[in-house]
C-alpha positions as CSV (number, residue, x, y, z in Angstrom):
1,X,11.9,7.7,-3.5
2,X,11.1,10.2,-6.0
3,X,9.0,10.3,-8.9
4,X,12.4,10.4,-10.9
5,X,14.1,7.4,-9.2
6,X,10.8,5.1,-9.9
7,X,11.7,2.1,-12.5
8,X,9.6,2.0,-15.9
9,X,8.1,-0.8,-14.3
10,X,7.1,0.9,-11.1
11,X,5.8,4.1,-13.3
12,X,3.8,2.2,-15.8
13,X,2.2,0.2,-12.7
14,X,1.1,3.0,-10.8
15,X,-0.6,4.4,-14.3
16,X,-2.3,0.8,-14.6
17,X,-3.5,0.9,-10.9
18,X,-4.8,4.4,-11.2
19,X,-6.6,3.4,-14.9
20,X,-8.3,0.4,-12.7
21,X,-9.4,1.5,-10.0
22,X,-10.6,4.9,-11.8
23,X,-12.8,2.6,-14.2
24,X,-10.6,3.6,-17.4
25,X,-9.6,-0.3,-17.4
26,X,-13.1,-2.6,-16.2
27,X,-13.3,-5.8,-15.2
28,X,-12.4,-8.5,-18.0
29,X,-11.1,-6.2,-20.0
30,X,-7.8,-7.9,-22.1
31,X,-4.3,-6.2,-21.5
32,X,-2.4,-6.5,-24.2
33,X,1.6,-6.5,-23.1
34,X,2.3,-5.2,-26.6
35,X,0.2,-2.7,-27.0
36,X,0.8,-1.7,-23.3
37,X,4.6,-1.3,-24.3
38,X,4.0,1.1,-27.5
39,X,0.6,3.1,-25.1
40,X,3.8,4.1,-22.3
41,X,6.9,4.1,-24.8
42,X,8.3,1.0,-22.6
43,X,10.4,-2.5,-23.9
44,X,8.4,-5.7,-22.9
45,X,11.0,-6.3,-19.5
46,X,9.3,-3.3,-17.9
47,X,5.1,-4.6,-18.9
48,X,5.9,-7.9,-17.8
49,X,7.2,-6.9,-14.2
50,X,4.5,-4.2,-14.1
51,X,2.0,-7.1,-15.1
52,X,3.5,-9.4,-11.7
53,X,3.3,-6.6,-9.5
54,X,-0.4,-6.3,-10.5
55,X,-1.4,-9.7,-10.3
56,X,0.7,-9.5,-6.7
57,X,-2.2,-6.9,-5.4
58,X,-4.8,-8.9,-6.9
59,X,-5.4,-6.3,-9.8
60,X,-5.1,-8.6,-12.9
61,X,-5.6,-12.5,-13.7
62,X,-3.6,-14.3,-16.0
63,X,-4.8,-17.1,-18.1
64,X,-2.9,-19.6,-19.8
65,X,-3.4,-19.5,-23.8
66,X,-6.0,-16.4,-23.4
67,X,-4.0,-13.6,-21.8
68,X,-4.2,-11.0,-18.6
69,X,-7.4,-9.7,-17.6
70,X,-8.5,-7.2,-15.6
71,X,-9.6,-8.4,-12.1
72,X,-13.1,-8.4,-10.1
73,X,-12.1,-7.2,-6.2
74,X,-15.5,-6.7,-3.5
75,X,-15.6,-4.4,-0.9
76,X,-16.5,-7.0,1.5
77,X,-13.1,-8.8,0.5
78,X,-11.0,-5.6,0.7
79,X,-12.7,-4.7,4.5
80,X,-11.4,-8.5,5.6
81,X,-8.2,-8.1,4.0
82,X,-7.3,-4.5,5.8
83,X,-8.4,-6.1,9.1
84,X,-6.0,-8.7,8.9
85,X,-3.6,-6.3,7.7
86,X,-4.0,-3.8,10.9
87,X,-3.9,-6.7,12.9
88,X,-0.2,-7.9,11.1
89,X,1.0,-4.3,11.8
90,X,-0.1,-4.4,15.5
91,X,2.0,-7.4,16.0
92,X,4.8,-6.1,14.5
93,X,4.9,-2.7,16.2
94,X,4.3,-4.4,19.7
95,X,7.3,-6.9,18.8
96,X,9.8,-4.1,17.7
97,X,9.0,-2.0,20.7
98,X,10.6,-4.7,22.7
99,X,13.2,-5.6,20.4
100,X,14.4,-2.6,18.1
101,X,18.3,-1.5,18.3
102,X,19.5,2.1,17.9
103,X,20.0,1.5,14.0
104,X,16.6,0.5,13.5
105,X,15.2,3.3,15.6
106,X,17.3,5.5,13.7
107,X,16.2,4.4,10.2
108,X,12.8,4.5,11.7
109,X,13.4,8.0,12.2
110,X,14.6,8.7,9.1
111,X,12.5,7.2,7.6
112,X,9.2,9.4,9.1
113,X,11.0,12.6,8.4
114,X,11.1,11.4,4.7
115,X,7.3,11.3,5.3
116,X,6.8,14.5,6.9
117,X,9.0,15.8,3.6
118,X,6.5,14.2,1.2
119,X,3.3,15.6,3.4
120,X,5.0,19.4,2.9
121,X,5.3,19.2,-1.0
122,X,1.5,17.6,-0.8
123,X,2.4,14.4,-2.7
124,X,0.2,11.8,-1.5
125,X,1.7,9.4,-4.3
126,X,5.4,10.1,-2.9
127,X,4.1,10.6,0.5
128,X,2.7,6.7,-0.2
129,X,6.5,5.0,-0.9
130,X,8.4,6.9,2.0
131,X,5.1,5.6,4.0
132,X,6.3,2.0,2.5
133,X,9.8,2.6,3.9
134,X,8.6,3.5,7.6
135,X,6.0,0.7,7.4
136,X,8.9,-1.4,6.4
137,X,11.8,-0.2,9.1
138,X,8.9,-1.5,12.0
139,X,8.5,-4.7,9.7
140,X,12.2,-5.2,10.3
141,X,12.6,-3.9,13.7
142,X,10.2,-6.9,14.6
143,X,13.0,-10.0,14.1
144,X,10.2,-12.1,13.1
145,X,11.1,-12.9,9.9
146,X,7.9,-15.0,9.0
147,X,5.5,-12.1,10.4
148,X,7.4,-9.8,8.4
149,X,7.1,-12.0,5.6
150,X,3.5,-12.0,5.6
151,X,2.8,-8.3,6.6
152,X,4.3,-7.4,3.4
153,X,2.7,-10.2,0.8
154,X,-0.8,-8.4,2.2
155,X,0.3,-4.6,2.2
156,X,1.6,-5.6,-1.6
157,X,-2.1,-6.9,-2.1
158,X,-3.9,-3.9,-0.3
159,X,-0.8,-1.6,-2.3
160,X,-3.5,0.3,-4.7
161,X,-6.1,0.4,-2.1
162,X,-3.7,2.2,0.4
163,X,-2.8,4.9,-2.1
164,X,-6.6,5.5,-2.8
165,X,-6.9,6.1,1.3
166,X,-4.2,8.6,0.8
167,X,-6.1,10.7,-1.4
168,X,-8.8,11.4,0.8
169,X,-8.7,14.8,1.9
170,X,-6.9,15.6,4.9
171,X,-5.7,11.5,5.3
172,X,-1.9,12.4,4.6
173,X,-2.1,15.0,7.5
174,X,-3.4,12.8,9.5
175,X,-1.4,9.8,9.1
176,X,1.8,12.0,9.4
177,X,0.3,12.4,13.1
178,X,0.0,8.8,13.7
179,X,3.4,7.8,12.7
180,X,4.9,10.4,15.3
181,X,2.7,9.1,18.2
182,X,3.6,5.5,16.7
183,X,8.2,6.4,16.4
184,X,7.6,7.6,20.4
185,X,5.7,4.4,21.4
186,X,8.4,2.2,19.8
187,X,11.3,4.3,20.8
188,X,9.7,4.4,24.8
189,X,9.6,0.4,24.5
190,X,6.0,1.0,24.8
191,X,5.1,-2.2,23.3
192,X,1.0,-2.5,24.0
193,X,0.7,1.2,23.2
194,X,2.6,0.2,19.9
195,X,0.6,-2.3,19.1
196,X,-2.9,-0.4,19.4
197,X,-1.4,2.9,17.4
198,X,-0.3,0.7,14.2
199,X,-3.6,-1.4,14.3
200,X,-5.9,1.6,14.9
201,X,-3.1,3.2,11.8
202,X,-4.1,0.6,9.4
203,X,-7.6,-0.2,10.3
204,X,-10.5,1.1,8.3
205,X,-12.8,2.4,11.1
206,X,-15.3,5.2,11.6
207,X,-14.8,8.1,9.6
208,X,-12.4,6.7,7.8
209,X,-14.3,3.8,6.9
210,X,-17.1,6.3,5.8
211,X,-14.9,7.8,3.8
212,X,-12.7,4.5,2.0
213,X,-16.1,3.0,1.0
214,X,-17.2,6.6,-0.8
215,X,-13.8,6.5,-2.7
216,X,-14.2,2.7,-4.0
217,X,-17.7,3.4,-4.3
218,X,-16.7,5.9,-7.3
219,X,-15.5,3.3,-9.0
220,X,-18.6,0.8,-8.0
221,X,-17.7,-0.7,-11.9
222,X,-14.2,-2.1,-11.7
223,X,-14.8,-3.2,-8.0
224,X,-18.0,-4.9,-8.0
225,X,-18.3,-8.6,-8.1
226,X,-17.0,-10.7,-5.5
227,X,-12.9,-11.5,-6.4
């Protein structure tokens, strides 16, 4: 998905994540839909879908008769949530290693080669919705439709914390790696090799950890308090 093909809604959301999570947009701070629209040259359909997306991820609050609000997210709570997130994606690699057919491994495919496109023109932003696609081929590949279901309700919530990960120097790189070991585990049938690949793919662990809390901690304002 190209920068182009992105809706006015998906555009003007990305800018609102980026303006949060940089501190441009603290905590409590009203957003105004109508000045929003006039601030990006948008009509109100595209704020207001930009607005539910945002309130999806946990970004913004809405309150009846007073307006939407910038939110209050803690470290602690976004640790828990990408635990539960890696342990999701585990399940659903391990179950579409057993049970993926030759479209689904296809798409899969094509879907990491999409990836490895986005790596070459060093777009993490890009290289983050073909990432969604890939993520989302294993998510369906699984046949569960209820893990699936749940798997992506939390990515959408962790959605502005996984594009900060992907700005971390070498992270794209590296992830670009994983998938490849991850498309031959699932394509072998290897289902417990699957399993560990995605979970150790999504989980915040050692370096990695070191280096998600220094890139939140940046923006110690907007993220402090306990959500």
């Amino acid at each position: 998905m190209t920068g182009a093909k992105r809706s006015s809604a998906q555009r003007l959301r990305d800018a609102l994540e980026d303006d949060i999570i940089n501190g441009r947009r603290v905590p409590g701070e009203r957003l105004d839909p109508e000045a929003l629209g006039q601030e990006f040259n948008v009509s109100r359909t595209p704020v207001r879908e930009a607005i539910q997306q945002l309130m999806a991820s946990g970004l913004v609050t809405v309150s009846p008769k007073k307006g939407t609000f910038v939110a209050r997210v803690g470290i602690d709570q976004l640790i828990e949530m990408f635990e539960v997130m890696a342990e999701l994606e585990g399940m659903c690699g391990r179950l579409a290693a057993r049970r993926i057919s030759e479209e689904e491994l296809a798409a899969l495919k094509e879907a990491h080669a999409r990836c490895q496109a986005a790596a070459q023109a060093g777009d993490p932003d890009e290289y983050y919705y073909e990432n969604e696609e890939f993520h989302a081929c294993i998510y369906a590949a699984s046949h569960n439709g209820f893990l699936a279901s749940e798997a992506r309700q939390l990515k959408q919530r962790l959605k502005p914390y996984r594009r900060l990960q992907l700005q971390v120097r070498h992270r794209v790189t590296t992830s670009l790696d994983e998938h490849q070991a991850i498309v031959a585990a699932i394509a072998a049938g290897e289902a417990g090799r699957a399993e560990a690949l995605l979970r150790d793919h999504v989980l915040i662990q050692g370096e990695r950890f070191s280096d998600f809390v220094a890139s939140v901690r940046r923006f110690e304002s907007p993220l402090s308090g306990t959500g």
